[in-house]
N, C-alpha and C positions, 0 to 999 in steps of 0.2 A: 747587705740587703738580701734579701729572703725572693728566689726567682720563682714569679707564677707557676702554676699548675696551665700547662699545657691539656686543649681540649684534643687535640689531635695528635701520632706520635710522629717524629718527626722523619724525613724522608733522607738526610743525609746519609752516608753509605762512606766504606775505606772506597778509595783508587780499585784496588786491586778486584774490589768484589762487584766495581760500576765497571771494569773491564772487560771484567769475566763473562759478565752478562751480554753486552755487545758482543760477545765476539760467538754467544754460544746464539745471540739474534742472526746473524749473519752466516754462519753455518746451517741455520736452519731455513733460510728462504735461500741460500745454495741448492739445499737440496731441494727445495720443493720447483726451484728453475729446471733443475735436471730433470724432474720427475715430469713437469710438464713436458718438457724437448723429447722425453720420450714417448708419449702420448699425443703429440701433437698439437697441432692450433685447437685453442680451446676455447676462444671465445668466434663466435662466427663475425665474417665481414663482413663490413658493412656494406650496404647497397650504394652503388658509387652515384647510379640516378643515369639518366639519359644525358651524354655528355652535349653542349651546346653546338657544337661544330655538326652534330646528328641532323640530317634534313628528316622535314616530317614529325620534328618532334611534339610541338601539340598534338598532333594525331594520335601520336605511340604515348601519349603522357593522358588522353581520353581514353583511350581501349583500356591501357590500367584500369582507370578509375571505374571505366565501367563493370569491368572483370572483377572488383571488387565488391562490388554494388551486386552482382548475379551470386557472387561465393555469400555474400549477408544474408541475402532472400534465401537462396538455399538453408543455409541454417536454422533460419527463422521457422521455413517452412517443414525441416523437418522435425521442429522442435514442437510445431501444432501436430503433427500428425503423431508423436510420441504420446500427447497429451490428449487424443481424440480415441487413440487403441484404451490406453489405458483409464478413460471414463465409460468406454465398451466394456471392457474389463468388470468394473465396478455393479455396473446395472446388471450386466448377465450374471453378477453374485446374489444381489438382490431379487431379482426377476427373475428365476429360471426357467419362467414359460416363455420368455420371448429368444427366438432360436437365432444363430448366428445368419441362416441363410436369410432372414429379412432384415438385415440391417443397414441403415440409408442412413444417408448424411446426420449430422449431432444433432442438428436443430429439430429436423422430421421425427429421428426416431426418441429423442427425448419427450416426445410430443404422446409420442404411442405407447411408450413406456406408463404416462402418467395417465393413458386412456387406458390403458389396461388395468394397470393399476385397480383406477377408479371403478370398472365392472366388473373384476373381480372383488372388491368391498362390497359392492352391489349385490354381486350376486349369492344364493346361499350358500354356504358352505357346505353343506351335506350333497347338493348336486354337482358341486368341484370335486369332491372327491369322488362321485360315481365313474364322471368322464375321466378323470385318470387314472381309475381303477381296470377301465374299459381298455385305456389306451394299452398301459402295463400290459392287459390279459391278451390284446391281439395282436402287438406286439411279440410274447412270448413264443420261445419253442420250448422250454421248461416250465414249469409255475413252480415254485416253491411254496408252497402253505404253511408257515412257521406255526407250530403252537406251544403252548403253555404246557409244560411237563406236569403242573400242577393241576390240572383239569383240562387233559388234554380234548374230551369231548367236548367240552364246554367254548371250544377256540374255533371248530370245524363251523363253515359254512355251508348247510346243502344247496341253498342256492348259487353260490359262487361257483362252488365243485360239480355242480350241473350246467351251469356255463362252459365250464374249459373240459367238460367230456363233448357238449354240443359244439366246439369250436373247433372240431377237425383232429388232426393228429400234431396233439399238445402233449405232453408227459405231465402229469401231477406227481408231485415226491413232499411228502409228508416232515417237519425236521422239528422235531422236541427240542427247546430250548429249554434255559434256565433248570436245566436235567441234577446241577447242584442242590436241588431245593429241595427235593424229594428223595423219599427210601430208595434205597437201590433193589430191594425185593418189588418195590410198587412200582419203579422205574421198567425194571422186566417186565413182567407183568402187561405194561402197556404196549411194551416195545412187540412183545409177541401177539397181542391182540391186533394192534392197527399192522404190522407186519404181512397178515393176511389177506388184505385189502389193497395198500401202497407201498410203494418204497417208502420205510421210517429211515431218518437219520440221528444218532443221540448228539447233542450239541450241547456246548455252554461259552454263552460269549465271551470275549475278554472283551472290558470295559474299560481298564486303563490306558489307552490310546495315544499317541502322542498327536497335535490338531496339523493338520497339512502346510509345510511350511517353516512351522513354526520345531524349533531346540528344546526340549526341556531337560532340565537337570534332574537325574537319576539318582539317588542317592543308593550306596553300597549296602545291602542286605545279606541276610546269611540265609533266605530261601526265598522265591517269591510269592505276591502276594495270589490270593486265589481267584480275587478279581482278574489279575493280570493274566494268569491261565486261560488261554482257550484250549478246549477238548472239542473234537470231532472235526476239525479244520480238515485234518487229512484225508479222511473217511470221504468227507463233502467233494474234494477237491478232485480223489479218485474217481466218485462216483459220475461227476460229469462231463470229467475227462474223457472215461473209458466212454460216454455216451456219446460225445462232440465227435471220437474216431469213426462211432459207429453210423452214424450221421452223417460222415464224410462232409460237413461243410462248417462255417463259423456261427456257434449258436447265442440265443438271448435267454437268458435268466431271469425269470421276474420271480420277486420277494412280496407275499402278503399276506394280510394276516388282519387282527384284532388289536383294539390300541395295546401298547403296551407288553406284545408279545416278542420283541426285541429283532423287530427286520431291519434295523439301521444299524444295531449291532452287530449282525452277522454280519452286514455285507462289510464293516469297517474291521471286522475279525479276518473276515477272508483279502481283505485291502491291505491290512498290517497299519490300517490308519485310518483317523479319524476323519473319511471323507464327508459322511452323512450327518445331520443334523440330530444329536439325541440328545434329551433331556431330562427331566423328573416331570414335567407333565405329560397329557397324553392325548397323544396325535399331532407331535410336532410337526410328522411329513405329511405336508399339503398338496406338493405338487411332483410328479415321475421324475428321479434322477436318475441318469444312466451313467454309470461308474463300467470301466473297461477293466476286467480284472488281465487278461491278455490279448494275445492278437488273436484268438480264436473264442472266447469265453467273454460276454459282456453282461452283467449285470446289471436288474433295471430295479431300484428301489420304488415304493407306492406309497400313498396315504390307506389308512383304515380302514376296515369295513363298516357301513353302518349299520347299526341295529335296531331290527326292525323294532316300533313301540309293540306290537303284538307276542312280544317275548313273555318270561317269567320275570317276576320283580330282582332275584338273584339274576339271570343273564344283563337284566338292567342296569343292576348295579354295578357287576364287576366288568362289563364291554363298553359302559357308556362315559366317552371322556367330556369331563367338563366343559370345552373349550366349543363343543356344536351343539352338545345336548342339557337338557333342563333334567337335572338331578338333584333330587332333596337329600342331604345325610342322612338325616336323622332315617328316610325310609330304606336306602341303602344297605346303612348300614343295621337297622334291625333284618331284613333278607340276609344277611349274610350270616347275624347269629341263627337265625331260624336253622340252616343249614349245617352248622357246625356244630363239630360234637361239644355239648355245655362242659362235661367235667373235666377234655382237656383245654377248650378255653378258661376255664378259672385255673387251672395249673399256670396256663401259661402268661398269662395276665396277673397274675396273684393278687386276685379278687375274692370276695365271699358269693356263696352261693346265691345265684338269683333266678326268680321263675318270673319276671321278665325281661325285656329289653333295655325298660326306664331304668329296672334298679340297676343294671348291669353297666349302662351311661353313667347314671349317678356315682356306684363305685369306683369306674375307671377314671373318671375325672377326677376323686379324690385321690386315688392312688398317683394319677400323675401333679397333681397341683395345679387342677385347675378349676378357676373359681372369677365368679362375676362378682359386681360390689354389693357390698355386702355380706361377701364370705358364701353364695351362695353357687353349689358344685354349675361349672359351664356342661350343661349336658350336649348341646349341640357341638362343642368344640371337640368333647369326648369321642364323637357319632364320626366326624369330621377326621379325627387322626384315626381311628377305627380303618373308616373305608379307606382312605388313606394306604395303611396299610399293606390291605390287603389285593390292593390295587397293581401294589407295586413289588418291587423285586426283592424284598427283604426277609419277606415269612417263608415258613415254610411248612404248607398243607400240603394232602393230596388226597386221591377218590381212588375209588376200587375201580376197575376195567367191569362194564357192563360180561355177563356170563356169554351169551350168543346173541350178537344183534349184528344185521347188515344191511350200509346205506340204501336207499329205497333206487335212486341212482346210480347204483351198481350191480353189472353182475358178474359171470365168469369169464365170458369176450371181453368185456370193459377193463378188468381186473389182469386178464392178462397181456392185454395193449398196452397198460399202461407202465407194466413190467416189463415189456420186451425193449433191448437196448443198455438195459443197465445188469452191471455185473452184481449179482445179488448174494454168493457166496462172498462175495471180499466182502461186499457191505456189511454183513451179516460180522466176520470176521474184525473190522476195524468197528461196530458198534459194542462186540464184547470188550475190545480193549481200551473204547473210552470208559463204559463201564466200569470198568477196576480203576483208571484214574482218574475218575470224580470221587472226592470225599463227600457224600451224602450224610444228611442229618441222620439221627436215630431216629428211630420207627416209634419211640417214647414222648419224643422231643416235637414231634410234627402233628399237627391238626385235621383229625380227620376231617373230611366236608363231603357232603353228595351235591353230587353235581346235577344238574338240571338238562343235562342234552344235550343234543346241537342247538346252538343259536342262531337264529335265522337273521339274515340279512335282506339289505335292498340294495339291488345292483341297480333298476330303474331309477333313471329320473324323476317320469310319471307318477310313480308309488311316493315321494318325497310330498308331504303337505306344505302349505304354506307356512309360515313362520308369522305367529303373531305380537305385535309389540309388546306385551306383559308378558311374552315367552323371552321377548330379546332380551329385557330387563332383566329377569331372574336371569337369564342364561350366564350374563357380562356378571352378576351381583355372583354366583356360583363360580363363576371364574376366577375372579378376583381371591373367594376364600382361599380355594383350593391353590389358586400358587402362592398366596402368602404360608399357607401350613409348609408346601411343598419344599419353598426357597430357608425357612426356619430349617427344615430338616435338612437340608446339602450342608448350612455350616454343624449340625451334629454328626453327621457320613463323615467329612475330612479329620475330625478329631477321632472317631472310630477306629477309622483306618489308619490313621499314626500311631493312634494305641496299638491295632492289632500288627502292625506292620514290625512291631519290636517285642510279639509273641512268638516261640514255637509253635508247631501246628499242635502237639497235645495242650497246649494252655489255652490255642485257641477253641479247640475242642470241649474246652471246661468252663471258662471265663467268657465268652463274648457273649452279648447281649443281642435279643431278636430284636430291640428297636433300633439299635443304632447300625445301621450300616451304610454311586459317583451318579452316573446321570439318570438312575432312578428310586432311591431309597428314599424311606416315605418318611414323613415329615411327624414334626414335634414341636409346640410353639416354644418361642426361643426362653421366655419366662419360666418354660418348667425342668431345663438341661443342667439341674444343681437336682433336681428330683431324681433323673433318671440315672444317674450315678450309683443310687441306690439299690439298684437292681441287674448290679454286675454277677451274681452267682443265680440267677431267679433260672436260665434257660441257655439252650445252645442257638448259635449264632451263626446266619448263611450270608453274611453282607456281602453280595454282588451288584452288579446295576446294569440294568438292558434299559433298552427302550422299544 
């Protein structure tokens, strides 16, 4: 007979190989007895307890119990007060108006938080920003006045900059950013004009930042990126050093400017990280944050300046951010063609000729693929990524320096008070040698535009109108476009920048594109980014990103 198929194998074994094994079991918890006895008792004794024969033992068997019962609560209690620092913690991230020296018990100040809160929603936004603006300024013993390398008159406030002369003995120091955008001959140029007047600094942020905290993974490159470059850090760093000595005591730094002129930049360039809040829209700093760059040098970021409505419809368009004020595209951005020179915008657009603004809409819309139903060009969408644009840190224009003009606010005692303190030959020396290491567009490649002057501000509250509901309406409805365009264009930045991130700098110099380039390159709706492909060889490319 035929012996089943066994489901299991089976476990009989020789003598000699069931011996073997015991003996090599018994060997092996020999040693590990040894190994104990040489290490000592390893398992702890037990508690033998209060022996009976002990007088007083209920007594001494309660004072445990009690002792146990005080060790609980202690844990308990300091496991609320873990959890009370760190919802502190939380709100002072969200709320950074409410300051550590008023804070009271959870329930009170969660109370305040939501009262504040709630009058700040209340109240306008354009007169929050003047009182922080206020705060920032008398506060400072430096001011910093970022501008726009692109139109650097066009960034100056005379009202501001006659506040912090009439504010006693303040320093103003001038600092061009985003200095990559622009010619290096037109970059001079301005550097020796406003020279004459204030300390200039040549700047250019890094934007690649790593967020506070937080690891990111770095991937191996064979140069880096030019985003990731900051130029004029050192320059900066000297100049207010050599000023703090001269001071003999610990000074404050305030950062301000125009939307979008990259003062949360700087100050996360000179941090080595991304302390500050920066974005692709504009006027994301609403409220003064004070960033300690040492124990003698402290830096106080600001919100915006506002712009006065009494301006030109160009300072309108390109200083007025969405998010407080009532802007139409479509008028926006015709002010901006008015300004620019027409034959190197249809170069650089690669458009046909147009003698007006409609057909100019009309063409760019078609060029980029965009269309309403019906197949009929979206002119307003055109108008929309236009200003867009040029809003933001991507293009690259600039103006000629006025031939002999000076602030009405300034004269030769003012001019040289507020030179005195700062070492001006190093300056002078550490702004020629950012100069050489910025790679600037070509002078073929950039768009001329006239600029329109200084741009007047309101530092008053008083001067602020009321706000009326059909303004709040449009305001919220402009808002809304402008970060949907905004948020479209961040996912075409990250694909830009991995493309050029596996260029050499000469292919970048040939191949990248002026629409595609972190927390401010301007937008493209997501439906036309199979279009824009097309127009890999059309222009040269500065994708950087400030805020």
């Amino acid at each position: 007979m035929k012996r089943p198929k066994l489901k299991k194998a089976s476990k009989r074994m020789t003598c000699h190989k069931r011996y073997k094994i015991q003996k090599k079991v018994r060997e092996h918890h020999r040693k590990l007895r040894k190994e104990a006895k040489k290490r000592g008792r390893k398992k702890p004794r037990k508690d033998p307890g209060v022996p009976n024969s002990a007088p007083f033992k209920e007594a001494l068997l309660r004072e445990a119990e009690l002792r146990k019962q005080r060790l609980e609560e202690l844990k308990q209690q300091q496991k609320l007060d873990r959890q009370k620092e760190q919802d502190k913690k939380r709100r002072l991230e969200t709320d950074p108006a409410v300051e550590l020296s008023n804070m009271e018990p959870v329930k009170e100040e969660f109370g305040q938080c939501k009262a504040k809160k709630a009058k700040s929603s209340k109240q306008n936004p354009k007169r929050l920003y003047c009182q922080e603006l206020k705060k920032v300024i008398e506060a400072s013993d430096v001011v910093l006045e970022v501008l726009d390398a692109r139109d650097p008159l066009g960034c100056r406030c005379p009202q501001v900059e006659e506040a912090i002369v009439k504010g006693g003995q303040k320093k103003l120091v001038l600092v061009l950013n985003k200095s990559d955008l622009v010619p290096k001959e037109n970059l001079e140029n301005w550097l020796s004009y406003l020279t004459k007047e204030l300390p200039t600094v040549v700047f250019k942020a890094s934007t690649n930042l790593k967020d506070k905290g937080k690891r990111i993974k770095v991937k191996k490159k064979a140069a880096p990126f030019k985003s990731e470059v900051c130029v004029g850090k050192e320059g900066l760093w000297k100049l207010l050093g050599g000023f703090q000595e001269t001071y003999g005591k610990a000074i404050h730094i305030g950062v301000i400017g125009f939307p979008n002129v990259g003062k949360s930049s700087i100050i996360n360039s000179l941090k080595q990280e991304r302390i500050c809040n920066v974005g692709v829209s504009m006027g994301l700093t609403r409220y003064m944050q004070v960033v300690p760059l040492d124990k003698q040098i402290t830096i106080i970021d600001s919100p915006s300046f506002i712009v006065s409505p009494l301006n030109s419809a160009i300072a309108l368009a390109l200083r007025s951010p969405a998010s407080i004020e009532v802007v139409k595209p479509m008028e926006a951005a015709s002010a901006i063609l008015s300004h620019a020179d027409a034959r190197q915008v249809v170069l650089k657009y690669t458009v046909p000729d147009f003698q007006n603004s409609l057909e100019f809409f009309t063409s760019f819309a078609q060029r980029r693929g965009l269309h309403q139903k019906g197949g009929s060009p979206n002119v307003e969408g055109a108008a929309k990524l236009l200003w867009s644009e040029w809003t933001g840190a991507s293009l690259s224009y600039f103006c000629h320096p006025p031939t002999s003009w000076t602030p009405p606010h300034f004269n030769e005692s003012i001019v040289t008070d507020m030179k005195w303190g700062f070492n001006l030959e190093e300056l002078e020396k550490n702004n020629a040698h950012s100069i050489q290491a910025i790679r600037g567009p070509r002078l073929a490649s950039s768009i001329l535009f006239q600029s329109s002057g200084l741009t007047n501000g309101v530092i008053e509250e008083k001067d602020i109108p009321e706000e009326l509901p059909k303004q709040k309406e449009w305001k919220q409805e402009e808002r809304g476009d402008y970060e949907d365009v905004n948020t479209d264009q961040e996912c075409v930045d990250e694909e830009g920048d991995e493309k050029s991130s596996d260029m050499s700098p000469a292919e970048e110099a040939c191949e990248a594109l002026p629409e595609d380039s972190e927390a401010d390159k301007q937008s493209a709706p997501s439906f036309i980014l199979d279009k824009m492909t097309e127009e890999e060889d059309d222009a040269y490319d500065f994708s950087t990103d400030y805020v």
